[in-house]
N, C-alpha and C positions, 0 to 999 in steps of 0.2 A: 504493500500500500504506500508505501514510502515516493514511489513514480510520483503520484499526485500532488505532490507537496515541491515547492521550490525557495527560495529564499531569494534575498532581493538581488537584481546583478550589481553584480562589481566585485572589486578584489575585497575580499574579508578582512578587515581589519581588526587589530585590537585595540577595543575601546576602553577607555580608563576614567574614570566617572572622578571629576574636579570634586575637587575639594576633600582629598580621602583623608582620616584620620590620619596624628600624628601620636607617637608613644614616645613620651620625653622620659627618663632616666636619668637623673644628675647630668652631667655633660655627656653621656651617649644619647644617639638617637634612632630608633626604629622607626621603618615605617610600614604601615600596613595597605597592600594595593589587591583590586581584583580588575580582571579585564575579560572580555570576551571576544569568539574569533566569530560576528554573525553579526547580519544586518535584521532585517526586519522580516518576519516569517509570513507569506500570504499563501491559503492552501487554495490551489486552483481552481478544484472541481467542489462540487458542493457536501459539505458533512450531512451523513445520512441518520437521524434518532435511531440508537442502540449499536453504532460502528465503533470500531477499536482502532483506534488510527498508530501509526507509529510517525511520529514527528520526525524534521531533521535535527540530527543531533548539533548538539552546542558543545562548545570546547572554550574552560574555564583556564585563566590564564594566574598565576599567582604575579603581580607584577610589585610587590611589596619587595624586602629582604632580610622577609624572617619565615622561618616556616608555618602555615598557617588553617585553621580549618573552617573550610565553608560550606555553606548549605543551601541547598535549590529552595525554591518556593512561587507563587504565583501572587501578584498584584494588580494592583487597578486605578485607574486615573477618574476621580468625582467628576470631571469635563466630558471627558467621554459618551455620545452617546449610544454607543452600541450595546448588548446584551451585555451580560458578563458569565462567564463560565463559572462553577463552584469549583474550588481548590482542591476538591475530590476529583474531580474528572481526571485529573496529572497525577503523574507516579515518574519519578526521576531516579535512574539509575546509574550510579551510586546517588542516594539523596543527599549525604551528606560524604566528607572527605579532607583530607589532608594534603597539602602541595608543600615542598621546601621551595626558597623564594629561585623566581626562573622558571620554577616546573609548570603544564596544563592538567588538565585531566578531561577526556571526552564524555557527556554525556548523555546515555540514550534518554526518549519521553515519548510516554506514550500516553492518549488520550483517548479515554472511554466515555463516550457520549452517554449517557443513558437514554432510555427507550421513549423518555416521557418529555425532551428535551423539546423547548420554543424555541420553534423556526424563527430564523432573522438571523442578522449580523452582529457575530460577536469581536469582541476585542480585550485581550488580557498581556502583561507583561509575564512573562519569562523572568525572570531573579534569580543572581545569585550576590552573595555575600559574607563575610567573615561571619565564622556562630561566637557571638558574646562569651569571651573566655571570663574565668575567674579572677584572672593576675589583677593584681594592685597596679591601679593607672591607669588600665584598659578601658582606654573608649573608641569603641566601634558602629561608624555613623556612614558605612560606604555602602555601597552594592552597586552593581550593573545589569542592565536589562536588557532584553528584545522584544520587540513588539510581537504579537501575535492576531492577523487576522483570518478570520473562518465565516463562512455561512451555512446555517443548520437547513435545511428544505423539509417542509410539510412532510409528515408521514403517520398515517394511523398507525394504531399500535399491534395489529399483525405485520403492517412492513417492518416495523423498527424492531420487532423480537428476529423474524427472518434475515433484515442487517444484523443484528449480535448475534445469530448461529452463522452467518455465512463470515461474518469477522472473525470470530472468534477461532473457526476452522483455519483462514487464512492465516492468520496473524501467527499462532502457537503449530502451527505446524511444524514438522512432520507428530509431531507428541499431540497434537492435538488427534491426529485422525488414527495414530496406537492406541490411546485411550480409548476411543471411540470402539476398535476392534476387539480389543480387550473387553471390552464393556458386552458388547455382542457375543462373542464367544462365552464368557461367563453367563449370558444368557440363557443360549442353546442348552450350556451344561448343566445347568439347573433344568431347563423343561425335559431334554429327553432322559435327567438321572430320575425324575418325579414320572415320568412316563414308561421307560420300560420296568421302572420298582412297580408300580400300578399292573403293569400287563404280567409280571413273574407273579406276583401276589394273585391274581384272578387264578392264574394256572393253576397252583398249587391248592384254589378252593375247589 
């Protein structure tokens, strides 16, 4: 499902979001950065109620230099008119993580519409930023985003259960369609073990 989806053209840059915190120390000084390698996400073809989409992945960049750990999440801008997705619909892998300073780290996301989802145009950021540590000093006031937009298309609630089995097949594949085998074979084995015990049992009365 991934085809469907594109990101904006031009070269990818890494963006680094003004104004990041500073950790002062007596006369040392740290500094804590995050960047991203992605422009702005727009999915081409229309989101169907109850699909499993697999986004394009994001690649988190640590541009600080200290080693540092951050965490995915989704946001929203009050100006905006578009829809807004629930923070449930994303699942980001790894959600959360550790870069030493220099390092990225890729990450997959994947979005599950649900069945019940209002058609129309939505619009959410993408986030990522340092997770609030403990240390004495630590203030953490950065993150970077991507924009994200989609449009959900009308669907009563048999098309959008037949989108989540036809997703769900796609997406988890090949395990998706072993389980499914597996499932059917356990089936069989249950009805002909209940049916030929039935036919021995008759015989023997």
């Amino acid at each position: 499902m991934n085809s469907f989806a594109r990101t904006s053209a031009g070269v990818l840059a890494v963006v680094v979001l003004s104004g990041a915190a500073l950790l002062f120390a007596h006369t040392a000084l740290a500094r804590v950065g995050v960047g991203m390698g992605a422009g702005e996400i727009r999915l081409t073809e229309s989101v169907k109620p109850g699909g499993i989409y697999n986004l394009p992945k994001l690649r988190i960049f640590n541009t600080g230099d200290e080693t540092t750990t951050y965490g995915m999440d989704v946001s929203y801008h009050a100006e905006n008119p578009e829809l807004r997705p629930r923070k449930d619909w994303f699942s980001f892998s790894p959600a959360t993580f550790t870069l030493e300073a220099t390092k990225s780290q890729e990450i997959s996301i994947t979005m599950i519409v649900p069945v019940k989802a209002e058609p129309g145009a939505y619009f959410v950021f993408l986030e990522s930023g340092p997770v609030v540590s403990n240390k004495p000093g630590t203030s953490v006031g950065i993150a970077v985003a991507t924009k994200l937009f989609f449009t959900v298309v009308p669907a009563n609630i048999f098309q959008a259960i037949l989108f989540r089995t036809s997703s769900f097949f796609t997406t988890y594949a090949p395990w998706s369609w072993v389980g499914l085998a597996a499932a059917i074979c356990l089936i069989l084995f249950v009805f002909f073990r209940k049916f030929f015990s039935f036919n021995i049992a008759m015989r023997k009365n």
